[in-house]
Structures are given as structure tokens and as C-alpha cells.
N, C-alpha and C positions, 0 to 999 in steps of 0.2 A: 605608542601603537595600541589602539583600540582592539580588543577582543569580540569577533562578531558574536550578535546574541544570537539565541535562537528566537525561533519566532513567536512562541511562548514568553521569553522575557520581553521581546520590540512590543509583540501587542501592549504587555502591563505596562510597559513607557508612556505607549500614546496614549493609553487610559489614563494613566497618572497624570499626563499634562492635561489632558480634558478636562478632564476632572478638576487639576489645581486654575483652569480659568471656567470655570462656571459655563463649557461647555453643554448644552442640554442633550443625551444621548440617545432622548426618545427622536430626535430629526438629524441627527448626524450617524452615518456608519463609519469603518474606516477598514481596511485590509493591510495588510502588510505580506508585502510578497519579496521574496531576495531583499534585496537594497532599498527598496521601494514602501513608502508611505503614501498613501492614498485616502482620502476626505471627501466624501460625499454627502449629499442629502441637501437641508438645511442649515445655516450654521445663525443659532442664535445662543444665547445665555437661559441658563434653566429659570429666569424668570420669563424668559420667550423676549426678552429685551435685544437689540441688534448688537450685533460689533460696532469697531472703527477700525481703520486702519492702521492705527498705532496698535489695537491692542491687537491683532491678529499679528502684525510683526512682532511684539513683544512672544505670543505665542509658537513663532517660528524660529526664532531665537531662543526657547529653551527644547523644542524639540530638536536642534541643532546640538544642544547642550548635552543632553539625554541620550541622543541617537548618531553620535558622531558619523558622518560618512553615509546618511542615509540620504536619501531624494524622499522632499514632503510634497507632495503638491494637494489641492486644497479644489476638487474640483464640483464647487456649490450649487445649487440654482440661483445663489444670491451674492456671492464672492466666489471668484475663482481669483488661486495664488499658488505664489512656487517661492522659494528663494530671493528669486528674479523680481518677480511682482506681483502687484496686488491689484486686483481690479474686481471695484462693486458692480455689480449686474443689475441690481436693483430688486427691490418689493415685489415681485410680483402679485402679490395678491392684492396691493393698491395699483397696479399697472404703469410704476412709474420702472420699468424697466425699460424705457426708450434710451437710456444713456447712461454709457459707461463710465466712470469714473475710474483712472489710474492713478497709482499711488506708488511710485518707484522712489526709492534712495539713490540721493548723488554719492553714497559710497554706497560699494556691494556691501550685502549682507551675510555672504558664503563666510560660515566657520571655518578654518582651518585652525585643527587640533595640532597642528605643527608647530602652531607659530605660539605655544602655549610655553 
């Protein structure tokens, strides 16, 4: 059984994980309210380089890690993601956001600190 944090400790989690994937914080916000993580903005690398889809799962999987029992969702102008899935939005600033790309697991990716 996980001990909830306060909201003081949840923020420096989701920092720390930003941070350990080269997150850039000048276009990402994020809140943490109850149970709840929340991702906004832009989501690039503090070179301004993109993601992929693995590496945002991978990043989901250690805030799963860190923040047992939390809900992360990831709501971008360029990716939005949850748990569930992951879906590019696209560039907008080259205007190739005509289509969306999904990127779901054929196994779920839900932690459960139970099964540890």
C-alpha cells in the first residue's frame, strides 16, 4: 500500500520525470490536482527535437512508477495520451496536422502496484 503524497511531493515527481526525459519546461505546464496529472502545452525535448511514441510510453511508465495510483493524461497541441493511448496530433506549425496517428498496446499498460 502506497502512502498518498502531498501535492508538494506529486509536483517534484512529475518534475523529476520531465526532467529525467529531456522534457523542455519552457512549452510544457503540468498541475496536479487529487489523483490527477495533467500535461499541457507543447511536448518537445529541451533541444525543441520531437518525441515518439515509445519514448512517451516509456515516460508513462515511470510516472506510473513514481506516482502509483495516479491518472497521467498528457493533453498537447501535438500529442495527446493517457494510459490508454497515445495519439500524435501533429506539427502544427508545418500544418501537417491533418492526421492523426494512434499508437495503443496490445497489452494494457495500467500499473498495478498489487501485482508487485
Amino acid at each position: 500500500m502506497h502512502r498518498k503524497l502531498s501535492r508538494m511531493e506529486a509536483n517534484k515527481e512529475v518534475r523529476r520525470v520531465l526532467n529525467r526525459h529531456s522534457v523542455d519546461l519552457g512549452y510544457t505546464q503540468y498541475s496536479v490536482a487529487g489523483m490527477d496529472v495533467r500535461l499541457t502545452g507543447w511536448l518537445c525535448k529541451s533541444d525543441t527535437t520531437d518525441f515518439n511514441a515509445s519514448q512517451i510510453e516509456t515516460m508513462i511508465q515511470e510516472f506510473q512508477r513514481r506516482l502509483p495510483n495516479y491518472t497521467i493524461s498528457g493533453d498537447f497541441e501535438n500529442w495527446n495520451f493517457n494510459t490508454d493511448h497515445i495519439i500524435f496530433l501533429g506539427d502544427r506549425t508545418t500544418g501537417n496536422d491533418e492526421t492523426e496517428r494512434h499508437y495503443t498496446e496490445e497489452e494494457p499498460t495500467d500499473f498495478d502496484p498489487e501485482e508487485q
